[in-house]
DSSP file (Angstrom, degrees, kcal/mol; ACC not computed):
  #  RESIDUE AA STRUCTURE BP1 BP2  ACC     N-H-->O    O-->H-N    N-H-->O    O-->H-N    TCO  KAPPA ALPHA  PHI   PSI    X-CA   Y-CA   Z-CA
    1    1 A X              0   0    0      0, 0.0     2,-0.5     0, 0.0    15,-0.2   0.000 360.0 360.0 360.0 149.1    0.0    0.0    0.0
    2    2 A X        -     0   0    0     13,-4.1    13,-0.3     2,-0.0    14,-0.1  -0.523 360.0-145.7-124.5  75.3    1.2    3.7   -0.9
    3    3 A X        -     0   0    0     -2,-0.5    11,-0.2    11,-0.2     3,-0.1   0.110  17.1-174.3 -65.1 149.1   -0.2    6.1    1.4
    4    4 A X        -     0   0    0      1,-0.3    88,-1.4     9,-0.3     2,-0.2   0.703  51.1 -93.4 -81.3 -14.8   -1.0    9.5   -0.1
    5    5 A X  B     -A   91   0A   0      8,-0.4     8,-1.2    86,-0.3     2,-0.4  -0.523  41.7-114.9 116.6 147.5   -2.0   11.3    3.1
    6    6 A X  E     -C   12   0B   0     84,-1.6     2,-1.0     6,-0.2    84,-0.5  -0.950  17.8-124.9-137.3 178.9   -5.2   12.1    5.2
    7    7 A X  E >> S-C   11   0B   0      4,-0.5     3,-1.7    -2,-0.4     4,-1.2  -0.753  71.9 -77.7-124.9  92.7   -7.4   14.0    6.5
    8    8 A X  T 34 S-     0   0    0     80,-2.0    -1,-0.1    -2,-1.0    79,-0.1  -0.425  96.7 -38.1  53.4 -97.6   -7.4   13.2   10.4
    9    9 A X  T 34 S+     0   0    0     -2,-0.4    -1,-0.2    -3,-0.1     3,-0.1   0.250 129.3  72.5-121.6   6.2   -9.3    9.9   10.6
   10   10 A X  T <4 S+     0   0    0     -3,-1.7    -2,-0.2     1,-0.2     2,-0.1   0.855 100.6  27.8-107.5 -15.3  -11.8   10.3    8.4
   11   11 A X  E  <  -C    7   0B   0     -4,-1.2     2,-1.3     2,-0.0    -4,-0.5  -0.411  51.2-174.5-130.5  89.5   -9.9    9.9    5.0
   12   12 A X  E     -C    6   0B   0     -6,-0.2    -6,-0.2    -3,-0.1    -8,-0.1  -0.572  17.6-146.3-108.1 117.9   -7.1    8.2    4.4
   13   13 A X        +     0   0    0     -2,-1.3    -8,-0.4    -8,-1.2    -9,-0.3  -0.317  35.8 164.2 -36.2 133.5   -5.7    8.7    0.7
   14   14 A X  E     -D   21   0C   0      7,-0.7     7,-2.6   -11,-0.2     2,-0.4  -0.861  30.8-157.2-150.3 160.8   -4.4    5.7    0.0
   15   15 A X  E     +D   20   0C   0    -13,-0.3   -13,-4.1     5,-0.2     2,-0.3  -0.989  33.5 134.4 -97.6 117.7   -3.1    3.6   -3.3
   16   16 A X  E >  S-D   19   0C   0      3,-2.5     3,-0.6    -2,-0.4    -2,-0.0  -0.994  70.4 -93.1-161.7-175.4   -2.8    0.1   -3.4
   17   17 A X  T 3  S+     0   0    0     -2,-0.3     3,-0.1     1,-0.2    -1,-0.0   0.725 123.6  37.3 -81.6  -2.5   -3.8   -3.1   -5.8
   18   18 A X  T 3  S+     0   0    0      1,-0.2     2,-0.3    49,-0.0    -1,-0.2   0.144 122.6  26.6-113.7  32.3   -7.2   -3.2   -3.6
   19   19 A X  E <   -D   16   0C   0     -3,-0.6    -3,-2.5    46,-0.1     2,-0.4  -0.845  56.7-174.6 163.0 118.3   -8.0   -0.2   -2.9
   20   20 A X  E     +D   15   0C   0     46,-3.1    -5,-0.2    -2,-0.3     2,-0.2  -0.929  16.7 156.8-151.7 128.7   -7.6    3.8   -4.7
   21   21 A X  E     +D   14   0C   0     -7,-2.6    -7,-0.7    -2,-0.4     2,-0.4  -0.976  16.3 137.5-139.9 126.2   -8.7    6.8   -3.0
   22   22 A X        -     0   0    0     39,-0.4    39,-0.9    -2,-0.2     2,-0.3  -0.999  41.0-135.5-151.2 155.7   -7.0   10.0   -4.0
   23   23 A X  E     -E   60   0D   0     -2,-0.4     2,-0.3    37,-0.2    37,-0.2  -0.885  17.1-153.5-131.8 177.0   -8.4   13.2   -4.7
   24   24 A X  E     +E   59   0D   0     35,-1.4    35,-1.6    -2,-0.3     3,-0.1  -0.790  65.1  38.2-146.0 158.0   -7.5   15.6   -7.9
   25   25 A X  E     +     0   0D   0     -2,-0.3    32,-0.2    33,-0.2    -1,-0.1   0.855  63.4 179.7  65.2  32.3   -7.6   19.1   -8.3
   26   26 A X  E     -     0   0D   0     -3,-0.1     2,-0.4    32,-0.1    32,-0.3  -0.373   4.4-176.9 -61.8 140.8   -6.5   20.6   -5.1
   27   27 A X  E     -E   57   0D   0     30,-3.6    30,-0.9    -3,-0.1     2,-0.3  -0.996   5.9-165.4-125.6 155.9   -6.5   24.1   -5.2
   28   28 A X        -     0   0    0     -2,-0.4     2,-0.3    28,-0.2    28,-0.2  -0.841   8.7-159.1-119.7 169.8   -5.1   25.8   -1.7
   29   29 A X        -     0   0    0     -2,-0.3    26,-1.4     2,-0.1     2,-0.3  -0.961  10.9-179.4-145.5 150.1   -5.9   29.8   -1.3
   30   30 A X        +     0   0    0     -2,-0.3     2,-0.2    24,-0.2    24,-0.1  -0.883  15.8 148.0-163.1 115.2   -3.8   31.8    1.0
   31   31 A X        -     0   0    0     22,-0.4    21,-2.0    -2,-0.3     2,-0.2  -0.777  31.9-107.6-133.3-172.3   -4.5   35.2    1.5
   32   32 A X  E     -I   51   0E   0     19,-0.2     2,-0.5    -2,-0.2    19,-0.3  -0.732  20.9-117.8-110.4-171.6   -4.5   38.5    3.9
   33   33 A X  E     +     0   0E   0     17,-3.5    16,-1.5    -2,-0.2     2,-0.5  -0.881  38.9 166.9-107.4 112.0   -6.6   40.7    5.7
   34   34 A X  E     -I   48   0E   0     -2,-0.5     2,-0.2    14,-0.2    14,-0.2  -0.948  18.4-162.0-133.5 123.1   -6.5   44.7    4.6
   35   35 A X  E     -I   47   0E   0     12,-1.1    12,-1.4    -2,-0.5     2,-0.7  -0.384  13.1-147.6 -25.9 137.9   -8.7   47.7    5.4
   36   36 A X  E     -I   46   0E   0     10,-0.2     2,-0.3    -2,-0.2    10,-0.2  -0.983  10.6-151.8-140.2 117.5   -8.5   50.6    3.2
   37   37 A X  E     -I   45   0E   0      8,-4.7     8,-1.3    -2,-0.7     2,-0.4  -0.732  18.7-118.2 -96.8 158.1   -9.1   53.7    5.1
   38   38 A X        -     0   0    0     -2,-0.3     2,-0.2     6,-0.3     5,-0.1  -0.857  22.6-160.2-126.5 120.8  -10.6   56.8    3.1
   39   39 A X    >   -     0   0    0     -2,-0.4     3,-0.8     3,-0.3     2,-0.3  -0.881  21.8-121.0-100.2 134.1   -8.4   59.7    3.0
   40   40 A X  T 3  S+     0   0    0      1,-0.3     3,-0.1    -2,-0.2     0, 0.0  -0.602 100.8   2.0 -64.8 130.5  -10.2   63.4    2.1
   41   41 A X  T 3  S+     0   0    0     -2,-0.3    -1,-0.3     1,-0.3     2,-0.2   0.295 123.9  59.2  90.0 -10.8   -8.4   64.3   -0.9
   42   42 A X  S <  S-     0   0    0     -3,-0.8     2,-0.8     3,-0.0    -3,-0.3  -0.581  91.7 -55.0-129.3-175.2   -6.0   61.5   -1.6
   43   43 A X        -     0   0    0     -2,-0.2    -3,-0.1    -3,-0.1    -5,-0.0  -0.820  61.3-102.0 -99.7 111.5   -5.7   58.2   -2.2
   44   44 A X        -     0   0    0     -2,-0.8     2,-0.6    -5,-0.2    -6,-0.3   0.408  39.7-123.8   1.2 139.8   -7.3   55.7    0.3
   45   45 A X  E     -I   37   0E   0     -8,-1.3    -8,-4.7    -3,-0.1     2,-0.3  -0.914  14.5-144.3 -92.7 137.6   -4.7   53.9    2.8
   46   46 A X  E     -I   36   0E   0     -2,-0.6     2,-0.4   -10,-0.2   -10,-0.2  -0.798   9.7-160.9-105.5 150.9   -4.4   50.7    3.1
   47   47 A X  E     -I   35   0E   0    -12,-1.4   -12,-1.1    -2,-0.3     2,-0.0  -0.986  23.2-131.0-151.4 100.9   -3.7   48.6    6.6
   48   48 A X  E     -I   34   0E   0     -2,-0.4   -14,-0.2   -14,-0.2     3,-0.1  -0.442  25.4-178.4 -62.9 153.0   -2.3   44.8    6.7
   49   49 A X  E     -     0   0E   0    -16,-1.5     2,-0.2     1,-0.9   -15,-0.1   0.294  50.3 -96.9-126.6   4.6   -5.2   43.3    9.4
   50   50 A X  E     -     0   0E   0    -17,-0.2   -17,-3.5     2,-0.0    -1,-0.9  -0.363  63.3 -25.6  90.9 178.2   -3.2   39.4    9.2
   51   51 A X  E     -I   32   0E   0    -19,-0.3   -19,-0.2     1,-0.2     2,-0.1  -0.113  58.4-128.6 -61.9 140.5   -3.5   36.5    7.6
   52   52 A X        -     0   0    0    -21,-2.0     2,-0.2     1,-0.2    -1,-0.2  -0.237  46.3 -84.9 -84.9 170.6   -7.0   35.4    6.2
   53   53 A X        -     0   0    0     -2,-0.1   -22,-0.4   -21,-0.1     2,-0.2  -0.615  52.7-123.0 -81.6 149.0   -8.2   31.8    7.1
   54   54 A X        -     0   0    0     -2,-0.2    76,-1.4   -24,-0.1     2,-0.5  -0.710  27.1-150.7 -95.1 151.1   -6.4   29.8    4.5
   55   55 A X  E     - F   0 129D   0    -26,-1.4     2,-0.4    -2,-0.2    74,-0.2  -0.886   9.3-161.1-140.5 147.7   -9.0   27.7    2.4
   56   56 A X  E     - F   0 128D   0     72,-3.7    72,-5.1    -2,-0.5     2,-0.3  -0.888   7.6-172.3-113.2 127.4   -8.4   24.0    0.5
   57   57 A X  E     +EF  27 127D   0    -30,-0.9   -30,-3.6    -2,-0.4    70,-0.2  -0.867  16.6 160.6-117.3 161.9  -10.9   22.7   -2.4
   58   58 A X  E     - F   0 126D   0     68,-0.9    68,-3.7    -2,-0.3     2,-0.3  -0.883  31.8-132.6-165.0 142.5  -10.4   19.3   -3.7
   59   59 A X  E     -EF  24 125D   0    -35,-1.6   -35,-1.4    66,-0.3     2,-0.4  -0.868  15.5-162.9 -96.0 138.4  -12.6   16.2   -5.8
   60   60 A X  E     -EF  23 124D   0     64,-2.2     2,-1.2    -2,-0.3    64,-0.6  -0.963  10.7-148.0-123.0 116.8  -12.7   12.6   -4.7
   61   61 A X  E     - F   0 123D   0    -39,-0.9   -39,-0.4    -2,-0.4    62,-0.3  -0.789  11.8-153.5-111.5 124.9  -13.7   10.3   -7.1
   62   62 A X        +     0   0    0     60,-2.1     8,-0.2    -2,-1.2    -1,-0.1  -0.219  22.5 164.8 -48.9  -0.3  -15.7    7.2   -5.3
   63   63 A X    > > -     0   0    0     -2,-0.1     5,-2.0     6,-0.1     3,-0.8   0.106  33.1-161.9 -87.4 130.7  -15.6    3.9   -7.2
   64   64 A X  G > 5S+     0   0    0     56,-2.5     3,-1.5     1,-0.2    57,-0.1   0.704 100.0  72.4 -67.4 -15.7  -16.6    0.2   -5.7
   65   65 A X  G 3 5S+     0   0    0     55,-0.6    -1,-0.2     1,-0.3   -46,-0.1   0.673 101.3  44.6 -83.7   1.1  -14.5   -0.8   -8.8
   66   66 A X  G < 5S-     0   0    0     -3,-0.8   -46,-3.1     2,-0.3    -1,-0.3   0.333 126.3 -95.6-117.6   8.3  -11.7    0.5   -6.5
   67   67 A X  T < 5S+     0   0    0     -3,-1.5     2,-0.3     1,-0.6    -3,-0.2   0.572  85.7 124.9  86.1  38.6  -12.4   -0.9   -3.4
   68   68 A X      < -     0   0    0     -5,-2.0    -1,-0.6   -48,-0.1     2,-0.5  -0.723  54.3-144.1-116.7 140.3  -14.3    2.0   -2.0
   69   69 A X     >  -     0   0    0     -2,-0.3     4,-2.4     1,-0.1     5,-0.2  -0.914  20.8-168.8-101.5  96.2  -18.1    1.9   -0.6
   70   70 A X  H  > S+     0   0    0     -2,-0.5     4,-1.7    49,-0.4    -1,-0.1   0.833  77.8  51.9 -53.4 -30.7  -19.2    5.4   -1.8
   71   71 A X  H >> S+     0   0    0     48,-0.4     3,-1.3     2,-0.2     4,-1.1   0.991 115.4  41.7 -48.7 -75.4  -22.5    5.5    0.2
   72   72 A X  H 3> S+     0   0    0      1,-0.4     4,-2.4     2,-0.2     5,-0.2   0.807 117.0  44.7 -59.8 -51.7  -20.8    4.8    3.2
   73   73 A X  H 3X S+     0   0    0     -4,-2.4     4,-0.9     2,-0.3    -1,-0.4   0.815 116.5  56.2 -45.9 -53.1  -17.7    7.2    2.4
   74   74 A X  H XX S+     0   0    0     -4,-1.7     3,-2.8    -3,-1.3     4,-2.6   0.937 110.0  42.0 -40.1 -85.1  -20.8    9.8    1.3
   75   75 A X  H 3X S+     0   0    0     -4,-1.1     4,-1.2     1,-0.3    -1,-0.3   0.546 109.9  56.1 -78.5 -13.7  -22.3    9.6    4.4
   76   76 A X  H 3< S+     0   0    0     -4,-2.4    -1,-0.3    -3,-0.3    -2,-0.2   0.661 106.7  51.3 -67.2 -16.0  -19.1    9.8    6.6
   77   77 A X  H XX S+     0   0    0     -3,-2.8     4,-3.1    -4,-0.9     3,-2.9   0.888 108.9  45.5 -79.1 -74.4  -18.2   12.7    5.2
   78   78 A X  H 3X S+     0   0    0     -4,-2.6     4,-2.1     1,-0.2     5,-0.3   0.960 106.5  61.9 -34.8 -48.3  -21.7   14.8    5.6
   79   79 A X  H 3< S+     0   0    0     -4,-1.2     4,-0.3    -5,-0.2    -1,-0.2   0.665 113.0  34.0 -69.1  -3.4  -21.9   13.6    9.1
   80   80 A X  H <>>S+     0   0    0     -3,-2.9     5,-2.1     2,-0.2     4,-1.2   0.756 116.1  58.1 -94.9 -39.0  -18.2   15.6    9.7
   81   81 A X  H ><5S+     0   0    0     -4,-3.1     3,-0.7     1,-0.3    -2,-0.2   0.925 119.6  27.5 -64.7 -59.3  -19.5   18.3    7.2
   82   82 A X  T 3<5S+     0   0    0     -4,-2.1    -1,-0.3     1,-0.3    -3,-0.2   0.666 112.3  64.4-105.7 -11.4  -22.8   18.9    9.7
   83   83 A X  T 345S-     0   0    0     -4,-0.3    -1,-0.3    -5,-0.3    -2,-0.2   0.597 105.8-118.1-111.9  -4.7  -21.4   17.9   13.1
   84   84 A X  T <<5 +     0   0    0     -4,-1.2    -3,-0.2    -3,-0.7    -2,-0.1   0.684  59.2 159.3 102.6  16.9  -18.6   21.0   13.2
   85   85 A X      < -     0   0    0     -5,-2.1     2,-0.4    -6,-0.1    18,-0.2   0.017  21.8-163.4 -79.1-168.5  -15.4   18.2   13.3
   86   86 A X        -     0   0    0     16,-0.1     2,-0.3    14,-0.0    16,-0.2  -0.823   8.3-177.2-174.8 129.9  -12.1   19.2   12.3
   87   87 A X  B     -G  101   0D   0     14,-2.3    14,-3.3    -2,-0.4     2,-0.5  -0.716  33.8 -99.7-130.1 166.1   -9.0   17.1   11.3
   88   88 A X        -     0   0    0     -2,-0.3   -80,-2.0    12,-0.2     2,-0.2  -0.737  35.2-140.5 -98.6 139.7   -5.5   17.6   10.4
   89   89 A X        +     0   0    0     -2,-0.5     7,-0.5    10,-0.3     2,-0.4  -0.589  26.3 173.1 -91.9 156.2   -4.9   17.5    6.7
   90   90 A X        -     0   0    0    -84,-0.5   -84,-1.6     5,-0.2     2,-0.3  -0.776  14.1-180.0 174.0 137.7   -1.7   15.8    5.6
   91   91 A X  B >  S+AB   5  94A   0      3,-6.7     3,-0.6    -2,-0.4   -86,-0.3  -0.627  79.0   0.7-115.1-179.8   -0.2   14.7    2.0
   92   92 A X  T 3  S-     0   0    0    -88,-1.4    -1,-0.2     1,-0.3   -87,-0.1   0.667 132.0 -54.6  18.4  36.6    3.3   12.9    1.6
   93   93 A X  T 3  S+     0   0    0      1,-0.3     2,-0.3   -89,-0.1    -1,-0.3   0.061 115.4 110.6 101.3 -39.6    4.1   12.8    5.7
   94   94 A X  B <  S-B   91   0A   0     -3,-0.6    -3,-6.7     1,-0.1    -1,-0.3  -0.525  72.7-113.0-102.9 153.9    3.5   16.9    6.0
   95   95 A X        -     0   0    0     -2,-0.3     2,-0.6    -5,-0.2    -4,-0.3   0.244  16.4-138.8 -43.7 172.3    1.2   18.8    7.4
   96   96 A X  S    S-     0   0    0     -7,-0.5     3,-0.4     3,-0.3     2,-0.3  -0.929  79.1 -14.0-126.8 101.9   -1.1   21.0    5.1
   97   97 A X  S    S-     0   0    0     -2,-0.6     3,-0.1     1,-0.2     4,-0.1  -0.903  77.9 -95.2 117.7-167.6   -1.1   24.4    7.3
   98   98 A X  S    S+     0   0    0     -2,-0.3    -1,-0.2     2,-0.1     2,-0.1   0.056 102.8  44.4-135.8  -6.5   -0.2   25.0   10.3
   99   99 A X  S    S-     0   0    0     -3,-0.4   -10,-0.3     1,-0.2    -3,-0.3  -0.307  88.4 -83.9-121.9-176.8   -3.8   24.6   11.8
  100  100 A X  E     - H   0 131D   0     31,-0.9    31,-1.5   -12,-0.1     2,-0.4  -0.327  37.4-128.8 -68.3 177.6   -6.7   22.2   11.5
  101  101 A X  E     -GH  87 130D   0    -14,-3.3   -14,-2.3    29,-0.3     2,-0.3  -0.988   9.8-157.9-145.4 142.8   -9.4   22.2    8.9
  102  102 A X  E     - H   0 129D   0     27,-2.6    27,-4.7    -2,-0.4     2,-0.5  -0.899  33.4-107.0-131.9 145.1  -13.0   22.0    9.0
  103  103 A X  E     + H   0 128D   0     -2,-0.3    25,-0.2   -18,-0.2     3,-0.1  -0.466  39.2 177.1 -77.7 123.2  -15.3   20.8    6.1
  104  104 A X  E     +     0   0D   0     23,-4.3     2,-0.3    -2,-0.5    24,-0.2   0.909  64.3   2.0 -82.5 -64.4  -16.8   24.1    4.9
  105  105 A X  E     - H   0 127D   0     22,-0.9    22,-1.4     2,-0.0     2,-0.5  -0.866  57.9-162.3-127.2 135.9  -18.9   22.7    2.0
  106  106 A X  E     + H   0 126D   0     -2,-0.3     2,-0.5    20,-0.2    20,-0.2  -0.986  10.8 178.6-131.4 147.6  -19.6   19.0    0.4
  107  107 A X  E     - H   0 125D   0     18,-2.0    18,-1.0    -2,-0.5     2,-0.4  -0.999  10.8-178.4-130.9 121.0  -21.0   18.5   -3.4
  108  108 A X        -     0   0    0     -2,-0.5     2,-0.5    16,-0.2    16,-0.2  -0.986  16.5-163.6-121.7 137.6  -21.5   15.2   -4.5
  109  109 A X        -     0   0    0     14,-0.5     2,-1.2    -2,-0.4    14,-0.9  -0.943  18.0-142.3 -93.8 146.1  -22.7   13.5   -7.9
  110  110 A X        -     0   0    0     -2,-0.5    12,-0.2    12,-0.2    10,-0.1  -0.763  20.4-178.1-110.8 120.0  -23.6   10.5   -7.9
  111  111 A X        +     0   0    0     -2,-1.2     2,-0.4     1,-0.1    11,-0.2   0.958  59.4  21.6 -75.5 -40.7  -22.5    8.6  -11.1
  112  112 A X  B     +J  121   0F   0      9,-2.7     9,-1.1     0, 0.0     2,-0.3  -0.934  56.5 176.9-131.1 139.7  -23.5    4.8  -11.6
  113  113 A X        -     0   0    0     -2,-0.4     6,-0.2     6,-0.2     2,-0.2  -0.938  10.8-171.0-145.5 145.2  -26.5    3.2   -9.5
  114  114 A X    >   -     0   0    0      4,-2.6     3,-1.1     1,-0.4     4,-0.4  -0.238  44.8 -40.2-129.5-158.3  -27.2   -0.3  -10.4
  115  115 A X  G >  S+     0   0    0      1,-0.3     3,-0.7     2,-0.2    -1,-0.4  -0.203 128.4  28.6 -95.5 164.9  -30.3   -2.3   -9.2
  116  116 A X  G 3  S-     0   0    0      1,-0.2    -1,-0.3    -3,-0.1     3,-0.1   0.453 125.6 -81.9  47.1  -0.3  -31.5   -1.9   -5.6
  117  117 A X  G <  S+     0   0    0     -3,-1.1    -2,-0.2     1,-0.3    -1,-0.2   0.733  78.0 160.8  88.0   4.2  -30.1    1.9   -5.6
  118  118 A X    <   -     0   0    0     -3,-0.7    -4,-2.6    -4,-0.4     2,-0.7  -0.667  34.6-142.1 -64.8 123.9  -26.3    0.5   -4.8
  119  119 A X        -     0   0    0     -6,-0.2   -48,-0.4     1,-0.1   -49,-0.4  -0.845  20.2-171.9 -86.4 115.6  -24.3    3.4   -5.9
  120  120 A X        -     0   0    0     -2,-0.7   -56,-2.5    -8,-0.3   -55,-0.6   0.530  58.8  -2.5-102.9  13.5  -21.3    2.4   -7.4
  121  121 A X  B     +J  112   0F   0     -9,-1.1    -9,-2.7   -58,-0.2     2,-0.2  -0.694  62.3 147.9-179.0 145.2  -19.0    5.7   -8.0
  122  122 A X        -     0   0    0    -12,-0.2   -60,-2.1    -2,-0.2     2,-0.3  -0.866  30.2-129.4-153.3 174.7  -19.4    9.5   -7.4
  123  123 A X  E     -F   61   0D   0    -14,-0.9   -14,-0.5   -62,-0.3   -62,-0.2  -0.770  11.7-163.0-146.7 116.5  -17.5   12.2   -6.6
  124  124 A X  E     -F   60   0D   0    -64,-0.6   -64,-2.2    -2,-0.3     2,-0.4  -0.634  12.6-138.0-126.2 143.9  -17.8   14.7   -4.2
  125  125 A X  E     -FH  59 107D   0    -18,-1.0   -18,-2.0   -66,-0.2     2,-0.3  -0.751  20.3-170.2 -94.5 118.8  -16.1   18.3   -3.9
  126  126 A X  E     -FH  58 106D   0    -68,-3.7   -68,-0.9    -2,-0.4     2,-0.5  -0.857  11.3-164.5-113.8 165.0  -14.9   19.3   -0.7
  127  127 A X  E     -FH  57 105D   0    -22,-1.4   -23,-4.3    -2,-0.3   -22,-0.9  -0.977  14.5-156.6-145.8 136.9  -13.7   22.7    0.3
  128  128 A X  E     -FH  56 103D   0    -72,-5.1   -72,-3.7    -2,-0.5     2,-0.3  -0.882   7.5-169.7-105.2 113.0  -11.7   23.0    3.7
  129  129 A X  E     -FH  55 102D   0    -27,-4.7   -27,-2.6    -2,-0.5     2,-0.5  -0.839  34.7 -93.8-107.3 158.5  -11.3   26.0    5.7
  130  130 A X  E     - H   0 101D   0    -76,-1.4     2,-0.6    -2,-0.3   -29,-0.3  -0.563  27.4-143.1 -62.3 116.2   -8.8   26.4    8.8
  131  131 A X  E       H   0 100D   0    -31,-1.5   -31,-0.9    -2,-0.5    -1,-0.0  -0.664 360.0 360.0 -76.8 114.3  -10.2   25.6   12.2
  132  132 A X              0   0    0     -2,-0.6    -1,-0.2   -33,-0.1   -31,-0.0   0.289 360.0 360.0-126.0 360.0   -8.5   28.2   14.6
């Protein structure tokens, strides 16, 4: 097995000949916080205020055909998404951050359903903010 990384205990990226979970598309955003005060007669000043909360989107693509239960994965995920949790992100051994992250937002599709409503692959968009 080739672990990828996770995201505390509830996902762990992994590679292996039973089993692929990886996600694609990360984008990370890191910005600051600035005020611009209004001068009579001039040109506005502007005032660093710190560091913004940093924020991580990502896709996870679902498949049984990879030895993933998407339902279950689905519904572990919402239940972090609604319940306020917050995990440490972490790709190749390092940290992502310096903080934790909490699931701001989840999107899912759901791609293949077969007979009885078994979903067999989807992929759901997360976006990650910093828990401070």
């Amino acid at each position: 097995m080739a672990l990828v990384g996770n995201l505390g205990s509830l996902i762990t990226f992994e590679v292996s000949s039973n089993k692929v979970l990886t996600f694609s598309g990360m984008n990370r955003k890191v910005s600051g916080r600035w005020a611009e005060h209004q001068v009579i007669g001039g040109k506005a000043e502007a005032e660093f205020l710190g560091p913004d909360l940093q924020e991580v989107s990502m896709s996870i693509y679902l498949s049984s055909m990879h030895g993933i239960r998407p339902r279950k994965t689905l519904e572990r995920i919402q239940e972090a998404a609604e319940s306020g949790d917050y995990f440490t992100f972490v790709i190749g051994g390092k940290k992502v951050g310096s903080k934790k992250w909490r699931i701001t937002s989840v999107s899912e599709t759901w791609d293949n359903i077969i007979k009885n409503g078994d979903l067999v692959s989807a992929k759901v968009s997360l976006t990650l903010r910093e828990y401070v």
